[in-house]
LOVO-881114 format. One line per field, with one value per residue: residue number from 1; residue in three letters; z negated, x negated, y of N, C-alpha, C in turn. Coordinates in steps of 0.2 Angstrom, whole numbers, plus 5000, padded with zeros to 4 digits. Example, Ala and Ser with C-alpha at 12.3 -4.5 7.8 and 13.67 -1.06 7.14 Angstrom:
mimar: 1 2;
marlum: Ala Ser;
npz: 4961 4965;
npx: 4934 4936;
npy: 4972 4989;
capz: 4961 4964;
capx: 4938 4932;
capy: 4978 4995;
cpz: 4961 4961;
cpx: 4934 4936;
cpy: 4984 5000;
//
This chain:
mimar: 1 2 3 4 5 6 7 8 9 10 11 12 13 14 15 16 17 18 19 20 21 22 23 24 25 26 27 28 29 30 31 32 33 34 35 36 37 38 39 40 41 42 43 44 45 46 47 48 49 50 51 52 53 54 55 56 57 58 59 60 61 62 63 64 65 66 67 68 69 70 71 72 73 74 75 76 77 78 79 80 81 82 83 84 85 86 87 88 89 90 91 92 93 94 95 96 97 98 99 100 101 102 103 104 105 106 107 108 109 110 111 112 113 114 115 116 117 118 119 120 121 122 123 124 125 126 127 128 129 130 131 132 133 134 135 136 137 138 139 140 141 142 143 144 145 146 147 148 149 150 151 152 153 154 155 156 157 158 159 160 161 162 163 164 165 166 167 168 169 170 171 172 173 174 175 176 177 178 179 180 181 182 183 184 185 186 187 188 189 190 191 192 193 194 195 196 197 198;
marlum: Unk Unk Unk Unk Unk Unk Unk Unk Unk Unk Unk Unk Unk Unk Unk Unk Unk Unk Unk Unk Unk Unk Unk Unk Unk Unk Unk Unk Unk Unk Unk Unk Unk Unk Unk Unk Unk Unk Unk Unk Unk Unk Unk Unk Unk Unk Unk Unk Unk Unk Unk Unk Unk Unk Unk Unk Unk Unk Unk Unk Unk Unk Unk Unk Unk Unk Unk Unk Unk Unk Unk Unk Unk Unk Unk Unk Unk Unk Unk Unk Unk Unk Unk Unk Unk Unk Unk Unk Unk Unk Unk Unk Unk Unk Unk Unk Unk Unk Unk Unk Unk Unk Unk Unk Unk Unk Unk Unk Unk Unk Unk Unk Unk Unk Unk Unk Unk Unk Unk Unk Unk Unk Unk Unk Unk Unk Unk Unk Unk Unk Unk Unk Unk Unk Unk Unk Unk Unk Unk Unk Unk Unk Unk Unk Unk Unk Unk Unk Unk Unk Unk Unk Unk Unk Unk Unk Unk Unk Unk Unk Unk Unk Unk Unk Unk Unk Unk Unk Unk Unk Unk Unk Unk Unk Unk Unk Unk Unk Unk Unk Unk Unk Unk Unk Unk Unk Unk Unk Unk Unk Unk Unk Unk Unk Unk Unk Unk Unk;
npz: 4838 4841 4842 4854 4863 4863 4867 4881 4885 4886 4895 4906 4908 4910 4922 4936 4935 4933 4947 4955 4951 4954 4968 4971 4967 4979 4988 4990 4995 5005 5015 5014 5022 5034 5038 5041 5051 5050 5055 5055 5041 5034 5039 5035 5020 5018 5022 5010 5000 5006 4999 4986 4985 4989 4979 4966 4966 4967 4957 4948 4949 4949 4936 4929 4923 4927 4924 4916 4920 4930 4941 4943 4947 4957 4968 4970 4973 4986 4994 4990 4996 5009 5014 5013 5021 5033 5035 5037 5047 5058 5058 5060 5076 5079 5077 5082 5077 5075 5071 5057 5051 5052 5044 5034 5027 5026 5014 5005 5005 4999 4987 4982 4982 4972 4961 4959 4956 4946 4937 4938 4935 4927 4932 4935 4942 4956 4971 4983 4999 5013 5024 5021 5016 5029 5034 5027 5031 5046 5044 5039 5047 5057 5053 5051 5064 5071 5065 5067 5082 5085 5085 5092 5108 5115 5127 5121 5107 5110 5116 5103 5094 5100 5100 5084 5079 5085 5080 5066 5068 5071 5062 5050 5051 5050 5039 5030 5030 5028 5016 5008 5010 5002 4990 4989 4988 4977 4970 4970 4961 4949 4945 4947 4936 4926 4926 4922 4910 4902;
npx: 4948 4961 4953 4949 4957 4963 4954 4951 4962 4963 4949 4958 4968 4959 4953 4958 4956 4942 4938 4942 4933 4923 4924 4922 4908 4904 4901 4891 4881 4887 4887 4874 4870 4877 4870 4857 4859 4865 4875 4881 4881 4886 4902 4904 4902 4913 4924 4925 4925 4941 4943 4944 4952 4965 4965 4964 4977 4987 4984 4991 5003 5006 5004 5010 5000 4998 4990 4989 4979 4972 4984 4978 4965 4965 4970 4960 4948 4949 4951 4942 4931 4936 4937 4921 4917 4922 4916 4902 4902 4905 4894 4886 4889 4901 4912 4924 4925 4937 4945 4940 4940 4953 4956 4950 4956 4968 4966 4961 4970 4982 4975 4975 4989 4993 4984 4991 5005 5004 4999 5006 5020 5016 5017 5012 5015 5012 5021 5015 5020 5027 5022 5012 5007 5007 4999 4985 4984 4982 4970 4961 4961 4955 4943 4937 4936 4929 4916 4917 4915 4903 4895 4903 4913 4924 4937 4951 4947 4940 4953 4962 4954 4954 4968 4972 4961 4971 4980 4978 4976 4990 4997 4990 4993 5008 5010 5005 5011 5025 5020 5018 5033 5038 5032 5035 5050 5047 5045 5052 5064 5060 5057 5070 5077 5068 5074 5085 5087 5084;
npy: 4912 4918 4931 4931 4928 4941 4948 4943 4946 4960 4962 4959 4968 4979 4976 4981 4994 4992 4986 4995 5006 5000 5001 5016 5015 5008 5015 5025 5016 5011 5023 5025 5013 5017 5029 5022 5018 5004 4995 4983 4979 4991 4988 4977 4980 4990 4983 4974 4983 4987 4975 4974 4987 4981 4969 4975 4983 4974 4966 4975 4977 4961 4957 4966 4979 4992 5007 5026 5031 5024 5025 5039 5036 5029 5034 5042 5035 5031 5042 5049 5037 5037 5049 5051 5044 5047 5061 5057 5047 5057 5066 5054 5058 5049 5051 5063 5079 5088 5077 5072 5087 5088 5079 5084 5096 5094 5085 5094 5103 5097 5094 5107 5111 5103 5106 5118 5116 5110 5119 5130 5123 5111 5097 5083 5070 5063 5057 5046 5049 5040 5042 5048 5037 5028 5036 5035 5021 5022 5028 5022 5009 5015 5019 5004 5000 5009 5005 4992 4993 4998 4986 4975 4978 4975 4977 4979 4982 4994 5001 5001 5008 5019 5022 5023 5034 5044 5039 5045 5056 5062 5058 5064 5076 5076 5070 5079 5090 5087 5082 5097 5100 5094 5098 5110 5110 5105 5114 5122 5117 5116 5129 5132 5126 5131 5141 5142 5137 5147;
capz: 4844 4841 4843 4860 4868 4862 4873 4889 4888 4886 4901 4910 4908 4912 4928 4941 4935 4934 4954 4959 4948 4960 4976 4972 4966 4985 4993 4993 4997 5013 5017 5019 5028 5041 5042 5041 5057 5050 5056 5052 5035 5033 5040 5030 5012 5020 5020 5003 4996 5007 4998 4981 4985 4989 4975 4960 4967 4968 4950 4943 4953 4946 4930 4927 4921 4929 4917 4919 4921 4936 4945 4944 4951 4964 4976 4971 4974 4992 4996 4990 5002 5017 5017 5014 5029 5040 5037 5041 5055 5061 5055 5068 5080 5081 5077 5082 5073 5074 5067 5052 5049 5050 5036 5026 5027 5023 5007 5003 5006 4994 4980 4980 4978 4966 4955 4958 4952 4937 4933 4936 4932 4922 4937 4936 4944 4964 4971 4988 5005 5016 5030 5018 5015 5036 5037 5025 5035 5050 5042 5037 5053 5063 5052 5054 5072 5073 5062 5073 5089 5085 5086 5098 5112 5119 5129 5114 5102 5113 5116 5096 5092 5102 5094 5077 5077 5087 5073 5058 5069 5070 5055 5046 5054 5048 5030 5030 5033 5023 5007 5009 5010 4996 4986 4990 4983 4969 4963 4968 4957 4941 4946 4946 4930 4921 4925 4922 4903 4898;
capx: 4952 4964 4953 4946 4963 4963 4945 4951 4967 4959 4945 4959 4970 4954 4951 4960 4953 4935 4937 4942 4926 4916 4924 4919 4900 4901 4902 4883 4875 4890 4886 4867 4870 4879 4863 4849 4863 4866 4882 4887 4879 4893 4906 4903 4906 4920 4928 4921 4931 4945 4947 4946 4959 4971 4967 4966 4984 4991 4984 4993 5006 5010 5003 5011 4993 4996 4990 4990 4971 4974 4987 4974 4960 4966 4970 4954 4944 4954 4950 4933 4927 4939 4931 4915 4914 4925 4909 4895 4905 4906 4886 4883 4894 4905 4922 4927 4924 4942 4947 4936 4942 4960 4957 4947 4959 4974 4966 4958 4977 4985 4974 4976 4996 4996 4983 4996 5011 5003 4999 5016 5027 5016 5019 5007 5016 5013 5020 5012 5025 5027 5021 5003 5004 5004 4991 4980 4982 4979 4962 4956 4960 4948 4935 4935 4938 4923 4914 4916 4915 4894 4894 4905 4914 4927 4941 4954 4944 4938 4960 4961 4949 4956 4974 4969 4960 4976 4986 4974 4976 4995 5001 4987 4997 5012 5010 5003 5017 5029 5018 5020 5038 5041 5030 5039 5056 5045 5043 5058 5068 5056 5059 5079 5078 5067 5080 5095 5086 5083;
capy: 4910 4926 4937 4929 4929 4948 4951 4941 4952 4967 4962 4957 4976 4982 4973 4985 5001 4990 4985 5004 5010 4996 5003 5022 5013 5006 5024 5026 5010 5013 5027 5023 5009 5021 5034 5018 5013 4996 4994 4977 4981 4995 4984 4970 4984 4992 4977 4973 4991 4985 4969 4976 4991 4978 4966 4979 4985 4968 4965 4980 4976 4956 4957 4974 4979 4998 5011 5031 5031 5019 5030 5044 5034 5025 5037 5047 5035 5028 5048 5050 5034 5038 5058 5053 5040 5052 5065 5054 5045 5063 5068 5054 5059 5043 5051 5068 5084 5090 5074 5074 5092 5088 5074 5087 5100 5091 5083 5100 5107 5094 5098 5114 5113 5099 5112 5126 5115 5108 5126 5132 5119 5106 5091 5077 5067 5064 5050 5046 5048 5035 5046 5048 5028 5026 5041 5030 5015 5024 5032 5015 5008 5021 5020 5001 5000 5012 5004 4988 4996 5000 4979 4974 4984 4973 4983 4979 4985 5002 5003 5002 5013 5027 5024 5022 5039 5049 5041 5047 5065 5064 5057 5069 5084 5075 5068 5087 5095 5082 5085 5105 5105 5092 5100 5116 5108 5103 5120 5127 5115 5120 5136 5133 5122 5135 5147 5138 5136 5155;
cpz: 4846 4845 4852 4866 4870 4868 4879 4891 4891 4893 4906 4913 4910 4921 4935 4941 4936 4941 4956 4955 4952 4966 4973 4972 4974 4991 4994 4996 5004 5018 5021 5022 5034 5042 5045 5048 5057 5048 5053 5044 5032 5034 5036 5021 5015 5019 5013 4998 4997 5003 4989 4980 4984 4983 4967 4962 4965 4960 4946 4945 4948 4940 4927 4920 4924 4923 4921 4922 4929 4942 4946 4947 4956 4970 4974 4972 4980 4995 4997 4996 5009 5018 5018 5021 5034 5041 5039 5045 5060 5062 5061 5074 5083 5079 5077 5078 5070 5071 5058 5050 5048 5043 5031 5022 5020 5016 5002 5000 4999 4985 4978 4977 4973 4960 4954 4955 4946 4935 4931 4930 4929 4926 4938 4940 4954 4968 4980 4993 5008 5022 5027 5017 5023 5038 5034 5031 5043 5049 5040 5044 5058 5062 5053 5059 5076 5073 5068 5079 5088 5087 5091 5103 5118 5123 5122 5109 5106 5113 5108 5094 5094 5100 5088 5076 5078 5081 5068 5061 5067 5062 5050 5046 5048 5041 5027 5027 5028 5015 5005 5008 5004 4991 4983 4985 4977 4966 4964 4961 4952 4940 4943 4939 4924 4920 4919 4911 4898 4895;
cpx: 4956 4962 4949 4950 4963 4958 4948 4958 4966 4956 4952 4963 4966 4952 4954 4955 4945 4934 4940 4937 4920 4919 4923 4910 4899 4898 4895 4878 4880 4888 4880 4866 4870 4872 4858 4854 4862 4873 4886 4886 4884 4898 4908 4905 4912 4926 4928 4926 4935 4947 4948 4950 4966 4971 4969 4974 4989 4992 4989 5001 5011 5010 5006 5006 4991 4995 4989 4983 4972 4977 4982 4968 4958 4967 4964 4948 4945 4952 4943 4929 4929 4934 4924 4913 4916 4918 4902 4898 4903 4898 4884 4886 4897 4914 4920 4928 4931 4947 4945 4937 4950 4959 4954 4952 4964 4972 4965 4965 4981 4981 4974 4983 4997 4992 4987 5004 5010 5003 5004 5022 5025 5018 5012 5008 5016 5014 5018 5020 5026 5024 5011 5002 5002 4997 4985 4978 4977 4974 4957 4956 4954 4941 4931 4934 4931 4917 4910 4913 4906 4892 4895 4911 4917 4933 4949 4952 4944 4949 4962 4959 4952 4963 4974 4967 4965 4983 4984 4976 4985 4999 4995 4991 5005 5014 5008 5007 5023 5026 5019 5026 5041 5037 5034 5046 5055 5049 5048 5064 5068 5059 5066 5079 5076 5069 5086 5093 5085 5090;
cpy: 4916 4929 4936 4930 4935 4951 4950 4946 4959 4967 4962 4964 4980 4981 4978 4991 4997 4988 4993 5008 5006 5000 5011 5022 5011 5012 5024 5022 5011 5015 5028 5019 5013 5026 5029 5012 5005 4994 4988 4975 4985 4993 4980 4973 4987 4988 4973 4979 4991 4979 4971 4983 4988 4975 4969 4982 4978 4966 4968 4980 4970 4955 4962 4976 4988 5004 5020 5034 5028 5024 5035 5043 5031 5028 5040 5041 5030 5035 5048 5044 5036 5046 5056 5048 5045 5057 5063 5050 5052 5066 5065 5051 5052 5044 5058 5076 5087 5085 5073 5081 5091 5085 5078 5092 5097 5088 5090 5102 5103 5094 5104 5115 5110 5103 5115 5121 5111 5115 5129 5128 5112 5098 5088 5072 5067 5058 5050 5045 5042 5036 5045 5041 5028 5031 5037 5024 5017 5024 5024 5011 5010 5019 5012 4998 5004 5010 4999 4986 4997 4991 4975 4979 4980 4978 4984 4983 4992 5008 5005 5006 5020 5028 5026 5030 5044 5046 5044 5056 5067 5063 5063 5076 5082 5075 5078 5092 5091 5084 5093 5105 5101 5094 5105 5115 5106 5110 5124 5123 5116 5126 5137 5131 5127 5142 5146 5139 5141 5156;
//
């Protein structure tokens, strides 16, 4: 009975990280929806990788269930499915070429410093802006607003759709630019501290 309790606990500390290793597994079976243009097919798991983004968060959240594995794979796999729909959204031209390169950029751009400030100054830690949380929202927004829009094509929706993307372009510029310069006072502070200690 012990050791039964011990299993269910286990599965259950497990349970986050095993719903954010199911929405990276959706990525493919998405994607092909989107080429084999079965839109409410794509819809339909989008919404399925949204509802286990939110519950794995909420879980690690109430059961205080977040582990350092978790932190590391939740934005990378909230990243990996946003990119890869933005480039086949774009593939068949249903979003914007210039929006889909800003979002590349900008993630390209943020790995690259969080490499150079591990490297430097040994920082693992990234905690997401406020400015990068509404750039998410926007970016999920778009892409199901896009998604929808191959279905139905009310004037709400079409109004929607075209906000949604001009937030994903602004806030991308922004969180952009916000992540650069707190980065920046990252490594200067290292910089100062790894002085201050000589």
């Amino acid at each position: 009975m012990h050791d039964d309790s011990r299993s269910h606990l286990n599965l259950l500390r497990a349970a986050p990280n095993l719903l954010t290793l199911g929405r990276i597994c959706l990525a493919p079976f998405l994607v092909a929806a989107i080429l084999e243009q079965r839109f409410e097919l794509g819809f339909i798991l989008f919404l399925v990788a949204g509802v286990t983004d939110a519950l794995d968060g909420a879980m690690a959240r109430y059961f205080k269930l977040g582990t350092m594995l978790g932190q590391y794979l939740d934005p990378v796999a909230d990243k990996l499915l946003l990119s890869t729909l933005f480039l086949v959204l774009m593939h068949e031209k249903l979003i914007p070429t210039t929006v889909t390169v800003l979002v590349f950029g900008r993630d390209v751009g943020i790995l690259l410093v969080a490499a150079i400030l591990y490297a430097a100054a040994g920082r693992r830690e990234f905690q997401p802006s406020i400015f990068g949380k509404i750039n998410t929202l926007a970016q999920v927004s778009a892409v199901a607003a896009v998604l929808l829009s191959q279905l139905v094509q009310p004037p709400w929706l079409v109004f929607f759709r075209t906000a949604a993307l001009d937030a994903t372009i602004l806030f991308t510029v922004v969180s952009g630019f916000h992540y650069a310069w707190a980065a920046s006072r990252r490594g200067s502070n290292s910089a100062a501290n790894g002085s201050g200690s000589k």
